[in-house]
C-alpha positions, -999 to 999 in steps of 0.1 A, spaced: 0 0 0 8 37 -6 16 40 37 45 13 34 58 32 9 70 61 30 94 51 43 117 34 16 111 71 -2 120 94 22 156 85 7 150 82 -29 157 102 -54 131 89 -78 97 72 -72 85 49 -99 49 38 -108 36 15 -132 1 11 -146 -9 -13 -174 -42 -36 -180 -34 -65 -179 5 -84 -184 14 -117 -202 48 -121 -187 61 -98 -161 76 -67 -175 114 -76 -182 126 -46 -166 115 -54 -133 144 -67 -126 164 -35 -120 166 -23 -81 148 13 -78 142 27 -49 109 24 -50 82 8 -74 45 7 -69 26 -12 -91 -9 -10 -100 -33 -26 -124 -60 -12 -141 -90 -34 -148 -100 -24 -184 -89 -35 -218 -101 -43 -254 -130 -58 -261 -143 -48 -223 -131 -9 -232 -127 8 -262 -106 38 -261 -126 64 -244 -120 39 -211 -87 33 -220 -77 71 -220 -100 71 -185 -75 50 -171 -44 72 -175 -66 102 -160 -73 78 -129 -36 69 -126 -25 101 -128 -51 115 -102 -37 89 -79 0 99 -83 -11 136 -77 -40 136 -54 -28 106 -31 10 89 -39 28 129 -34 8 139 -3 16 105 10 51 97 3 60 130 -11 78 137 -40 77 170 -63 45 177 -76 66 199 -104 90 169 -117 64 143 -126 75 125 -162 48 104 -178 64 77 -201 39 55 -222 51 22 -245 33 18 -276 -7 20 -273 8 37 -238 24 64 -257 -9 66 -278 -30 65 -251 -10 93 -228 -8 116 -253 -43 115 -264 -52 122 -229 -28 151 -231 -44 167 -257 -83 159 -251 -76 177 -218 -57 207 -230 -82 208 -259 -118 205 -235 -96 234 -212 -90 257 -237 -121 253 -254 -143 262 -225 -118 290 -219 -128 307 -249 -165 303 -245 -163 317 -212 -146 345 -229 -176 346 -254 -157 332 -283 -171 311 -308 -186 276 -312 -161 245 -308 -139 241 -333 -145 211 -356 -112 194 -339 -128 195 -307 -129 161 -291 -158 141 -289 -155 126 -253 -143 156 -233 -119 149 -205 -136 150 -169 -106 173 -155 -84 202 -159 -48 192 -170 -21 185 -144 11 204 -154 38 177 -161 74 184 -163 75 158 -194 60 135 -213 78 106 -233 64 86 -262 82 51 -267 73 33 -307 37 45 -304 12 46 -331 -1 79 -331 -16 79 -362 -46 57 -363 -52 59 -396 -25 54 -410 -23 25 -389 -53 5 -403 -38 -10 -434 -1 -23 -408 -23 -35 -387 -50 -54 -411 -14 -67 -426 -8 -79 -389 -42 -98 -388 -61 -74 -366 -95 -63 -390 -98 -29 -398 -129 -35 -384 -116 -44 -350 -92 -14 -349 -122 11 -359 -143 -3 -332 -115 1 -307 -110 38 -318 -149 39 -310 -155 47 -354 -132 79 -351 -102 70 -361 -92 109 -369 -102 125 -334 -87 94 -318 -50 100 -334 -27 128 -319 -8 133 -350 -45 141 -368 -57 163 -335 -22 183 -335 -22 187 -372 -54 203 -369 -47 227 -338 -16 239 -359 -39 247 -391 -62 265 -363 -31 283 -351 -27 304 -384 -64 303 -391 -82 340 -397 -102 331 -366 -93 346 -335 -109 323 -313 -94 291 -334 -61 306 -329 -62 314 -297 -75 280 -285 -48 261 -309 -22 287 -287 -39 274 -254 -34 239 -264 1 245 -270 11 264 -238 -8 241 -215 9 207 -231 41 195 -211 69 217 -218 96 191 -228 83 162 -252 105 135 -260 96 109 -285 116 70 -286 114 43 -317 135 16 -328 144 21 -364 136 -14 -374 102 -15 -357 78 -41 -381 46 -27 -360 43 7 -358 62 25 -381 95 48 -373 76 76 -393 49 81 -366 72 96 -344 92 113 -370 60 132 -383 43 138 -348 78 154 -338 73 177 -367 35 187 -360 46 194 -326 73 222 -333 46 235 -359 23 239 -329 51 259 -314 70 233 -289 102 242 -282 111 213 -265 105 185 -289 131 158 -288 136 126 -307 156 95 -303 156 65 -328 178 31 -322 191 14 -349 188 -22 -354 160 -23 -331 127 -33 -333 92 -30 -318 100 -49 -286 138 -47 -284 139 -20 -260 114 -31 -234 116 -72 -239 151 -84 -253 181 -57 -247 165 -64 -210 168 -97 -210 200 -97 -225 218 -75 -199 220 -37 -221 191 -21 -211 196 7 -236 165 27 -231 162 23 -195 196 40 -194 186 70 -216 153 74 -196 170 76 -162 195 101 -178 169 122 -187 144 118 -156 175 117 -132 192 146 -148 171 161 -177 198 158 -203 175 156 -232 210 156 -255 220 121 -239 191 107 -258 183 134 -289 208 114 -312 206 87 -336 233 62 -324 242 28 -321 234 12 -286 274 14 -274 269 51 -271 237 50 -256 237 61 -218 274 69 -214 258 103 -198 238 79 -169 273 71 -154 274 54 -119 229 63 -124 226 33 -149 213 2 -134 225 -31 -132 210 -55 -157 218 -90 -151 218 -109 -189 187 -131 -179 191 -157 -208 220 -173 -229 222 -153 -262 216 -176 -280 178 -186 -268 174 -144 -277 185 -149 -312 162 -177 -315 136 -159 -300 139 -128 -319 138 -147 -353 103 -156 -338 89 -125 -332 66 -110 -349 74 -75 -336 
């Protein structure tokens, strides 16, 4: 419980907490030895929730870091970094932007501004955003989409995907929402503009976005052109890292297994000591976290290489 975790934080310099629906295998990295870890589960996933639940979820888990976790094991309330994983990264960020989007739309009503623009979202988020310090996408596929004929390819329907995204495959991709708040930005309508400018100001100031180069299910180029919409929307703070040689799973399943825990390296870097240039590169894995120093953790090689080799020739990520 939250209570026994006092104690071991009082000391720590960084507080960790998971959230995911549901988990196959336990998540490779659990291996490492931070100070503290809470881990919750969330109950929902698809076909019990589609993604209006989904994105529920990450409001609920971050209500309970801010509203409960700080006030009882402290922590700074001005250094909180939200990291998502694939339809984690999706997921975040669309909460991200449904919130600053619902905010800044009723801020300009009240103001007596026009009708919601036609990139308003459809399900409104219940609460105001909570400022983060960051927010870090890893392979996600932010583009829905574009993402239909990949994933029909992969043997999920189109069908089944457009059902997930509740039929709104558009309002339910950040890439397509963010596109749209930039055209609104330079629009001739005051009120557009000025909502598009809301958005911006209210997202997270430093945005850092992570993909393998060789990733078979979600595309590199989702990050690539969400980076790009981003600093259109005026971001200063947009950051990107791509790893060569690696695909869809690599950084969260095998270099974990296999002892280099590559990202986990360049995310403590950058959580630890907010060095975004540590990780803004393109380079190969033996110059990834030299900057994490004596901070990089201690990954024990869980399996004889070869059993990965085999294993990655097997997977279908």
């Amino acid at each position: 419980g939250i209570r026994s975790l006092r104690t071991a934080c009082l000391s720590s310099s960084l507080i960790t907490v998971r959230f995911h629906s549901f988990s196959v295998f336990p998540f490779p990295t659990a291996h490492i030895q931070l100070k503290a870890d809470d881990l919750a589960r969330l109950p929902g996933n698809f076909p019990q929730v589609a993604v209006n639940e989904m994105v529920d979820d990450v409001e609920l888990a971050l209500s309970f870091i801010s509203d409960q976790l700080l006030k009882e094991v402290g922590g700074d309330p001005d250094n909180v970094t939200l990291i998502g994983q694939s339809a984690g990264a999706h997921l975040s960020l669309l909460y991200l932007l449904r919130t600053c989007i619902t905010t800044a739309v009723h801020t300009v009503k009240s103001r007596g501004g026009s009708a919601a623009p036609s990139w308003a979202v459809s399900k409104p988020a219940a609460s105001p955003p909570r400022r983060l310090k960051r927010w870090v996408g890893i392979s996600g596929p932010y583009d829905m989409t574009a993402m239909l004929p990949v994933m029909h390819k992969k043997g999920l329907h189109r069908r089944l995907i457009t059902a997930l995204m509740g039929h709104d495959c558009p309002l339910n991709s950040p890439t397509h929402l963010v596109h749209s708040l930039v055209e609104s930005a330079s629009s001739n309508d005051p009120w557009r503009a000025s909502c598009a400018a809301m958005v911006a100001s209210l997202l997270p100031p430093s945005m850092h976005l992570f993909h393998g180069m060789e990733d078979a299910s979600v595309p590199v180029g989702m990050s690539r052109e969400l980076a790009d919409a981003l600093r259109g929307l005026g971001l200063a703070e947009v950051h990107e890292a791509y790893y060569e040689k690696k695909s869809h799973t690599d950084p969260i399943l095998e270099d974990p297994i296999s002892g280099r825990d590559v990202l986990m390296q360049d995310l403590l870097c950058l959580v630890m000591k907010g060095k975004a240039s540590a990780v803004n590169r393109q380079g190969s894995e033996d110059a990834a976290g030299v900057e994490a120093g004596a901070d990089a953790p201690y990954c024990p090689q869980l399996l004889p290489g070869v059993m990965l080799r085999l294993a990655k020739l097997a997977n279908p990520f």
